[in-house]
DSSP file (Angstrom, degrees, kcal/mol; ACC not computed):
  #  RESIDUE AA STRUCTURE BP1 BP2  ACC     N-H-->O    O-->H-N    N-H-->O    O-->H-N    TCO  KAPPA ALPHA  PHI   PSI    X-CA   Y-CA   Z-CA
    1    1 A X     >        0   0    0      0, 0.0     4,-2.1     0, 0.0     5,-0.1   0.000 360.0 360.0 360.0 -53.7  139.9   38.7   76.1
    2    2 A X  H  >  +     0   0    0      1,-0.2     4,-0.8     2,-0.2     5,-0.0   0.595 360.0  64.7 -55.0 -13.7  139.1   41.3   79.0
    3    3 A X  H >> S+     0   0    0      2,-0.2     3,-1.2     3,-0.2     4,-1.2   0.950 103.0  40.9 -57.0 -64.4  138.0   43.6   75.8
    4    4 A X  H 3> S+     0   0    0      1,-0.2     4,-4.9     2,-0.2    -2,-0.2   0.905 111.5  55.8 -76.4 -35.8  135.4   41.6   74.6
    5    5 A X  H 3X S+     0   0    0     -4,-2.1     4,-1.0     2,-0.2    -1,-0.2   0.644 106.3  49.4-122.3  46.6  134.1   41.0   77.7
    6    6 A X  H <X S+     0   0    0     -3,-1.2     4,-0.6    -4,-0.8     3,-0.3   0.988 109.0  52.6 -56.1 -80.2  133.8   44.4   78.5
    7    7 A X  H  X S+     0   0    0     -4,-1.2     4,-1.8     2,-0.3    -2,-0.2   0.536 106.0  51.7-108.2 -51.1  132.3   44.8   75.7
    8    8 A X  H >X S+     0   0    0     -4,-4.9     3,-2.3     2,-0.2     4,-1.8   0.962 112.8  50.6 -63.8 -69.5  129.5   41.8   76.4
    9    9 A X  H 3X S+     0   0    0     -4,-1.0     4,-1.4     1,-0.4     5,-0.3   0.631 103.4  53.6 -12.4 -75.4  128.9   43.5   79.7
   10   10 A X  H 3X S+     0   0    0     -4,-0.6     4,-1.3     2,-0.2    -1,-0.4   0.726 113.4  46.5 -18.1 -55.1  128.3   46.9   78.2
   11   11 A X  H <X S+     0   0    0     -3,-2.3     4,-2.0    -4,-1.8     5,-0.3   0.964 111.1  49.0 -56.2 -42.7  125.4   45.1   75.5
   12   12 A X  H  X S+     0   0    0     -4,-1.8     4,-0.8     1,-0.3    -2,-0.2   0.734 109.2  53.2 -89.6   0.4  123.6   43.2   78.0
   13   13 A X  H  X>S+     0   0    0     -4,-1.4     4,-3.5    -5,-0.4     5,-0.5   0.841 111.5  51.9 -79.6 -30.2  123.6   46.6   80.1
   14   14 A X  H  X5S+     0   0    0     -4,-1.3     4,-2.0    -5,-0.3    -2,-0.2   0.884 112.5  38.8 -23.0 -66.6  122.2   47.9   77.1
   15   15 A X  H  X5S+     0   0    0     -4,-2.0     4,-0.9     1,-0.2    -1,-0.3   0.648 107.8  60.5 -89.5  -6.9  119.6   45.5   76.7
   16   16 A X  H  X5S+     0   0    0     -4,-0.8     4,-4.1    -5,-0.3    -2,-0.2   0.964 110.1  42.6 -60.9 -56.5  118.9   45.3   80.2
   17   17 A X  H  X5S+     0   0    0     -4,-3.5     4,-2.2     1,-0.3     5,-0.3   0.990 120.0  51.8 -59.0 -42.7  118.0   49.5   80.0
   18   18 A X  H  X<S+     0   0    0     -4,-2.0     4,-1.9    -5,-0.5     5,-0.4   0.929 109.8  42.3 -61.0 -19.1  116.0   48.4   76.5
   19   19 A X  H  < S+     0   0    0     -4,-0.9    -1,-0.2     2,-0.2    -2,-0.2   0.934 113.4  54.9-100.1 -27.7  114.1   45.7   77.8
   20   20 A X  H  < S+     0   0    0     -4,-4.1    -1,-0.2     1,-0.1    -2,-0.2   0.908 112.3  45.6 -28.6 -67.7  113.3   48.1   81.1
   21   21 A X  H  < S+     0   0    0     -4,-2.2    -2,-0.2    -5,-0.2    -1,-0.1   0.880 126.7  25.9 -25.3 -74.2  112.0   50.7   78.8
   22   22 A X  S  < S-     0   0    0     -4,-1.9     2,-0.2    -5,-0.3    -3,-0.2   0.984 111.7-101.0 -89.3 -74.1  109.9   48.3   76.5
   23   23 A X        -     0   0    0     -5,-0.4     2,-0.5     2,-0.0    -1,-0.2  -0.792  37.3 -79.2 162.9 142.1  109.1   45.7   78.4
   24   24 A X        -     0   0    0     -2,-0.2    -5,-0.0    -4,-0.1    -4,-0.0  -0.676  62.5 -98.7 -85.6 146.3  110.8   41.7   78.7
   25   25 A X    >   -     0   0    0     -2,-0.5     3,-0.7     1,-0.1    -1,-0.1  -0.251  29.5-143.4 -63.9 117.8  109.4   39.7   76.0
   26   26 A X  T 3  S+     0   0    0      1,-0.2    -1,-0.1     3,-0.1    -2,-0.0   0.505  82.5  94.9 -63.2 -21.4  106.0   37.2   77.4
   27   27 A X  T 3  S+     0   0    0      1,-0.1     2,-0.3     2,-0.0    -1,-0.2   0.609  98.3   0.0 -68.8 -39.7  107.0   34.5   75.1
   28   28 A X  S <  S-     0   0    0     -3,-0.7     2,-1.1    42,-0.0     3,-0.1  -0.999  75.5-117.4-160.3 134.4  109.4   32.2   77.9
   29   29 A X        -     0   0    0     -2,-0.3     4,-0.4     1,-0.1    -3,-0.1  -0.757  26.3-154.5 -95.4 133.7  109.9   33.3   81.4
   30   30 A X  S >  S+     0   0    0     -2,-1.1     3,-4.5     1,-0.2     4,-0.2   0.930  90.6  62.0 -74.5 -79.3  114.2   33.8   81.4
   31   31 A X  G >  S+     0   0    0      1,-0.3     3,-2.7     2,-0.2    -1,-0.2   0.620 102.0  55.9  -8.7 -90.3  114.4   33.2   85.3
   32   32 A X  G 3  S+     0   0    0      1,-0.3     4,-0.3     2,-0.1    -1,-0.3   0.525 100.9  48.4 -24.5 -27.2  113.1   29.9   84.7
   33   33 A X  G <> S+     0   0    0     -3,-4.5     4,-0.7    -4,-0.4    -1,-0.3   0.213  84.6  92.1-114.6  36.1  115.2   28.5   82.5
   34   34 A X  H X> S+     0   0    0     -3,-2.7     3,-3.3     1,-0.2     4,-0.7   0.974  80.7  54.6 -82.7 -69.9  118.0   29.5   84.3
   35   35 A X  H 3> S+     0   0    0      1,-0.3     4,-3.1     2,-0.2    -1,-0.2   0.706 111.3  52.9 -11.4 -45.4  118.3   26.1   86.5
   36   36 A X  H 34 S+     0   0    0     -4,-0.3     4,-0.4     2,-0.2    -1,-0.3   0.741 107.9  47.5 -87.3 -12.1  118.4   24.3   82.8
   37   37 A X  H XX S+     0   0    0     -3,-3.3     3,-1.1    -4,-0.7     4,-0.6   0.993 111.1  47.2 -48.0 -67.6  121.1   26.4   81.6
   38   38 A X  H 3X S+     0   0    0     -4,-0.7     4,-1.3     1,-0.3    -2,-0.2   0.780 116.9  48.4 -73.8 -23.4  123.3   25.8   85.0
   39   39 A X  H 3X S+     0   0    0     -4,-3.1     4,-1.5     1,-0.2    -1,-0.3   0.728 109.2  55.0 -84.7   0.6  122.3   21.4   84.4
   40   40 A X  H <> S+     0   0    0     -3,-1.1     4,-2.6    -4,-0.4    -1,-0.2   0.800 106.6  48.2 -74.8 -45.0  123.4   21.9   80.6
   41   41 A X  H  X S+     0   0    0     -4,-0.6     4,-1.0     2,-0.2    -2,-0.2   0.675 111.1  49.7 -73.5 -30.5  126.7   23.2   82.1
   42   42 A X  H >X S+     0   0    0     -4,-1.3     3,-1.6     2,-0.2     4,-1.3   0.975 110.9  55.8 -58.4 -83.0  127.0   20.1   84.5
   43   43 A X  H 3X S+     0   0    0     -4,-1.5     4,-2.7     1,-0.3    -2,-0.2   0.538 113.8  29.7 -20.2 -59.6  126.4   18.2   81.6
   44   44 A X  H 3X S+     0   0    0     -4,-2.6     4,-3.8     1,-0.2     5,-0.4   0.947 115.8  62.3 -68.7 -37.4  129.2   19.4   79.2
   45   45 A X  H <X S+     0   0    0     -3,-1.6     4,-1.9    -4,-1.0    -2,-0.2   0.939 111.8  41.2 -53.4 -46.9  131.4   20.0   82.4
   46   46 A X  H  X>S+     0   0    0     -4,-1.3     5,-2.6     2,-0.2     4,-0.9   0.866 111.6  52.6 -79.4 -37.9  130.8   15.9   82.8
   47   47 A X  H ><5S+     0   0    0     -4,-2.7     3,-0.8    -5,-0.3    -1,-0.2   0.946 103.7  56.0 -48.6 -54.2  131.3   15.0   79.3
   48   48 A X  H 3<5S+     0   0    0     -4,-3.8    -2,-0.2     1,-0.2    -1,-0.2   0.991 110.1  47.0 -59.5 -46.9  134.6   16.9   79.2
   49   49 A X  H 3<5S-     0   0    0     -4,-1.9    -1,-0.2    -5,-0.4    -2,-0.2   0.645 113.5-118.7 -61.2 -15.8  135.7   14.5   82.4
   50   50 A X  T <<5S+     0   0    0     -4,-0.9     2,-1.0    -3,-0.8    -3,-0.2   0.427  71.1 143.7 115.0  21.0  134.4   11.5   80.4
   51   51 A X     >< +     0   0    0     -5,-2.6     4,-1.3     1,-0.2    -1,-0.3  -0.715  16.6 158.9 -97.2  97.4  131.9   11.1   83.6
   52   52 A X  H  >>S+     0   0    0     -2,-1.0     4,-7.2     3,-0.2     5,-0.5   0.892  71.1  53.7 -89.5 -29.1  128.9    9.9   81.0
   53   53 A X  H  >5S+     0   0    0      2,-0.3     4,-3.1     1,-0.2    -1,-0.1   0.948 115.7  40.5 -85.7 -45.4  126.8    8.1   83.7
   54   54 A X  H  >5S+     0   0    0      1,-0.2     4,-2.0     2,-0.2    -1,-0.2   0.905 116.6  58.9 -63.2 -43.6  126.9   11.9   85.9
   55   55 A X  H >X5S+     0   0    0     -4,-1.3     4,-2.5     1,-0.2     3,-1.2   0.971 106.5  37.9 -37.1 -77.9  126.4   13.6   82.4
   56   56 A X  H 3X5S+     0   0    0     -4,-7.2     4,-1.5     1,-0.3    -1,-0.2   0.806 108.9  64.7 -86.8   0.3  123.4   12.2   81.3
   57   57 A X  H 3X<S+     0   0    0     -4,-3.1     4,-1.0    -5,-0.5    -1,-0.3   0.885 112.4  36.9 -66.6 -28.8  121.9   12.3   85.0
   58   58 A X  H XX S+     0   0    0     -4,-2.0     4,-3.2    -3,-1.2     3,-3.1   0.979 114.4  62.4 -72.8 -45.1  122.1   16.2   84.9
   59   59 A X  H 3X S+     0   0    0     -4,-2.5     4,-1.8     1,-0.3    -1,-0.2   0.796 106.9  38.4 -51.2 -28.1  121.1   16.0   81.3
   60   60 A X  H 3< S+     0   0    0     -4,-1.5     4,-0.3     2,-0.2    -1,-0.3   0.297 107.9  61.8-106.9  -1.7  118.0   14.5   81.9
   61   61 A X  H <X S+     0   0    0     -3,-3.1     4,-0.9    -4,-1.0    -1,-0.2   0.472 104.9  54.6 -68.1 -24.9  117.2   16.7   85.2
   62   62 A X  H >X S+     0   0    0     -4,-3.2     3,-2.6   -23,-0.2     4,-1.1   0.956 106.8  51.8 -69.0 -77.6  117.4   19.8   82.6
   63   63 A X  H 3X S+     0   0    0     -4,-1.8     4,-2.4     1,-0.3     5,-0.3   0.613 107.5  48.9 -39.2 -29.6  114.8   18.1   80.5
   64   64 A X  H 34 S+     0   0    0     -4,-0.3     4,-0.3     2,-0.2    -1,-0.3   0.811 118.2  38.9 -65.9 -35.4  112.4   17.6   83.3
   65   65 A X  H XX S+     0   0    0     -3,-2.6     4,-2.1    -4,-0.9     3,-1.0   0.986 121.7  46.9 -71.4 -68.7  112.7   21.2   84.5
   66   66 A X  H >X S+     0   0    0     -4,-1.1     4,-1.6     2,-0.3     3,-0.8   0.653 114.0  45.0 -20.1 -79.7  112.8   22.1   80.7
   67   67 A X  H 3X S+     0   0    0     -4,-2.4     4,-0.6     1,-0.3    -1,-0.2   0.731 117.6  52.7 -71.4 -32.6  109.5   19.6   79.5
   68   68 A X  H <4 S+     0   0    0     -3,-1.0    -1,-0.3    -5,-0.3     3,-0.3   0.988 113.2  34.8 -85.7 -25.7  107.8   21.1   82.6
   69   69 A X  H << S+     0   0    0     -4,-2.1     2,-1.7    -3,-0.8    -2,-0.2   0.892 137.7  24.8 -76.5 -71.4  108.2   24.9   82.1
   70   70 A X  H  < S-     0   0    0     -4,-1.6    -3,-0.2     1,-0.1    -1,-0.2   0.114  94.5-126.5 -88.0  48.1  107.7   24.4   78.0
   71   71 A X     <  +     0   0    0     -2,-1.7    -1,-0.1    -4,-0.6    -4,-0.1   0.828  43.2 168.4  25.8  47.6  105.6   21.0   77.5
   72   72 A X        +     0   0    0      1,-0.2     2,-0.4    -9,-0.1    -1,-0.1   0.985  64.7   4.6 -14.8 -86.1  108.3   19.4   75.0
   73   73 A X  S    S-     0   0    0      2,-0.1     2,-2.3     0, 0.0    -1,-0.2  -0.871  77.7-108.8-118.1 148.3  106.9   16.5   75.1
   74   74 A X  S    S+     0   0    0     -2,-0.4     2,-0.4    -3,-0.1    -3,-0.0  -0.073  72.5 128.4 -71.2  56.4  103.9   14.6   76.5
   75   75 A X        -     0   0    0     -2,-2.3     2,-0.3     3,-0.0    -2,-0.1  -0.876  55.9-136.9 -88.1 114.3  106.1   12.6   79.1
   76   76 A X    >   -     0   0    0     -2,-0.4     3,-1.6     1,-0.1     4,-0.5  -0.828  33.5-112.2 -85.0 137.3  105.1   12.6   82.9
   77   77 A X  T >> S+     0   0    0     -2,-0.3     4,-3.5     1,-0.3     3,-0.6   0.743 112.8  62.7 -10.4 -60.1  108.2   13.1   84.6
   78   78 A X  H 3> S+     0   0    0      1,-0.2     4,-0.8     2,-0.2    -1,-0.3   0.915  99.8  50.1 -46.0 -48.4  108.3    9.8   86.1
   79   79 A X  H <4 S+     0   0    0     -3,-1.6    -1,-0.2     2,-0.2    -2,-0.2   0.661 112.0  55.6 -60.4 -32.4  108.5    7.9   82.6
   80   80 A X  H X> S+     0   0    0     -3,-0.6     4,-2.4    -4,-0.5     3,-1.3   0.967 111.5  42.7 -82.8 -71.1  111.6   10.6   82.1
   81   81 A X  H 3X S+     0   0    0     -4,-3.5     4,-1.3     1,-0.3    -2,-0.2   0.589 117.1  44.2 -76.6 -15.0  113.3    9.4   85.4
   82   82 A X  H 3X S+     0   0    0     -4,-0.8     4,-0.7    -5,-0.3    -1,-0.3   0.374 116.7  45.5-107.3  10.3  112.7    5.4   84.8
   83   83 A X  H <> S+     0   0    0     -3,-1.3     4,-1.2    -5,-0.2    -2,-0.3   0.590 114.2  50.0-115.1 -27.3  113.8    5.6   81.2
   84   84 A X  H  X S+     0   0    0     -4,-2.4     4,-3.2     2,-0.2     3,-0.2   0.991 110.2  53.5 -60.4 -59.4  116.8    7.8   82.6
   85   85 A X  H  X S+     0   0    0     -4,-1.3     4,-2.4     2,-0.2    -3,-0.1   0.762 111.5  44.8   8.5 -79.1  117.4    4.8   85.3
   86   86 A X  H  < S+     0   0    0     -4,-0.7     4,-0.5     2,-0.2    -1,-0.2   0.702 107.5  56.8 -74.4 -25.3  117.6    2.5   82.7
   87   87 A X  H >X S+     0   0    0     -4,-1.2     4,-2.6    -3,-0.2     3,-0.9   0.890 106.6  51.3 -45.8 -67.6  119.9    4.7   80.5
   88   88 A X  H 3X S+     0   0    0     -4,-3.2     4,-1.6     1,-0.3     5,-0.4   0.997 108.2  50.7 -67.6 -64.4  122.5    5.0   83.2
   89   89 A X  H 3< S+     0   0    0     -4,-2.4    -1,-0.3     2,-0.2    -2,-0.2   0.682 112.2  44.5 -59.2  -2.5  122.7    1.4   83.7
   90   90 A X  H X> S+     0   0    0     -3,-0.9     4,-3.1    -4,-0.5     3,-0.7   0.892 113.5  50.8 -51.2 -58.5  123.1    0.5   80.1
   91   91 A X  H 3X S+     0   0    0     -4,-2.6     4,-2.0     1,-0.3    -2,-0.2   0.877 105.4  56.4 -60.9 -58.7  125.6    3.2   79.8
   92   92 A X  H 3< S+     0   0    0     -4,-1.6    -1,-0.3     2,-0.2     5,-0.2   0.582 111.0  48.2 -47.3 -22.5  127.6    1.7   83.2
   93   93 A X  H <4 S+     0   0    0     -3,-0.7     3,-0.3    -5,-0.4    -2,-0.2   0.896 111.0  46.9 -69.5 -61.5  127.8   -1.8   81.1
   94   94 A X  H  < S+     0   0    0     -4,-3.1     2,-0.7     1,-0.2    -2,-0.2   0.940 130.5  20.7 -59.9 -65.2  129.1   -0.3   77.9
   95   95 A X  S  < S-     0   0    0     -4,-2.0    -1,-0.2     3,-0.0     2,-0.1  -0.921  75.6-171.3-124.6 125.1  131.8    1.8   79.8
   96   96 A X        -     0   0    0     -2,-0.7    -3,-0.1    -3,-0.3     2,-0.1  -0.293  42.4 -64.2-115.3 167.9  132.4    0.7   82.8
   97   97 A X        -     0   0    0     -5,-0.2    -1,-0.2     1,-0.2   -46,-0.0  -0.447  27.7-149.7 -76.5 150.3  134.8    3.1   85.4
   98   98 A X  S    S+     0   0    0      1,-0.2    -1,-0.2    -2,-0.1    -2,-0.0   0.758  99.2  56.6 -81.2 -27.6  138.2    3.7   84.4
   99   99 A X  S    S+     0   0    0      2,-0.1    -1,-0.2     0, 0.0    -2,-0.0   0.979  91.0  90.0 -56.7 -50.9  139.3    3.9   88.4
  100  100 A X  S    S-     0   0    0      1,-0.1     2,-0.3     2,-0.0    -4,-0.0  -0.169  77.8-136.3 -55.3 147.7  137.7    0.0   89.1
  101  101 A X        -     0   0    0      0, 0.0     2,-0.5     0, 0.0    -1,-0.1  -0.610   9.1-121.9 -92.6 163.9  140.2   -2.3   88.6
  102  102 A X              0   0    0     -2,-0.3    -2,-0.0     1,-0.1     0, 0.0  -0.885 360.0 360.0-107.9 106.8  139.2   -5.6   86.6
  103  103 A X              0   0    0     -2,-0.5    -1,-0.1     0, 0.0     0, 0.0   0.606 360.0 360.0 -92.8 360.0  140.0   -9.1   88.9
């Protein structure tokens, strides 16, 4: 395992020197879409814990950053955050917390 990633470390210095050299690609700015990476990672992190309600709040905080750097969809943020809203309380009916106890 410490092989390979040597071995990833060692490409992306690679491409780091290539993309120095040429130039980083105008197409997406990478900085940006770092924040939707790290709420993609909440996301699965919350899925694996069965935590859906925490899950689809990050997911849908990715998509807002996401839809604002690359226009996805024509959705103003707001419309994203009351259709999220309503999402988590659906989702809080259907599976309700495993901690609460049931009188």
């Amino acid at each position: 395992m410490k092989k390979l990633l040597g071995l990833v470390f060692l490409v992306a210095a690679a491409l780091v020197l290539y993309f120095g050299s040429v130039g980083w690609p105008s197409f997406v700015n990478i900085w940006a879409l770092f924040p939707v990476c790290l709420f993609l990672f909440f996301t699965l992190e919350n899925l694996v814990k069965k935590d859906y309600k925490a899950s689809l709040m990050s997911l849908i905080i990715a998509f807002i950053i996401a839809n604002a750097i690359l226009d996805i969809l024509p959705l103003s943020s707001g419309v994203v955050i009351g259709a999220g809203v309503l999402a988590c309380v659906g989702i809080g009916f259907l599976f309700p917390d495993a901690n609460k106890k049931e009188a």
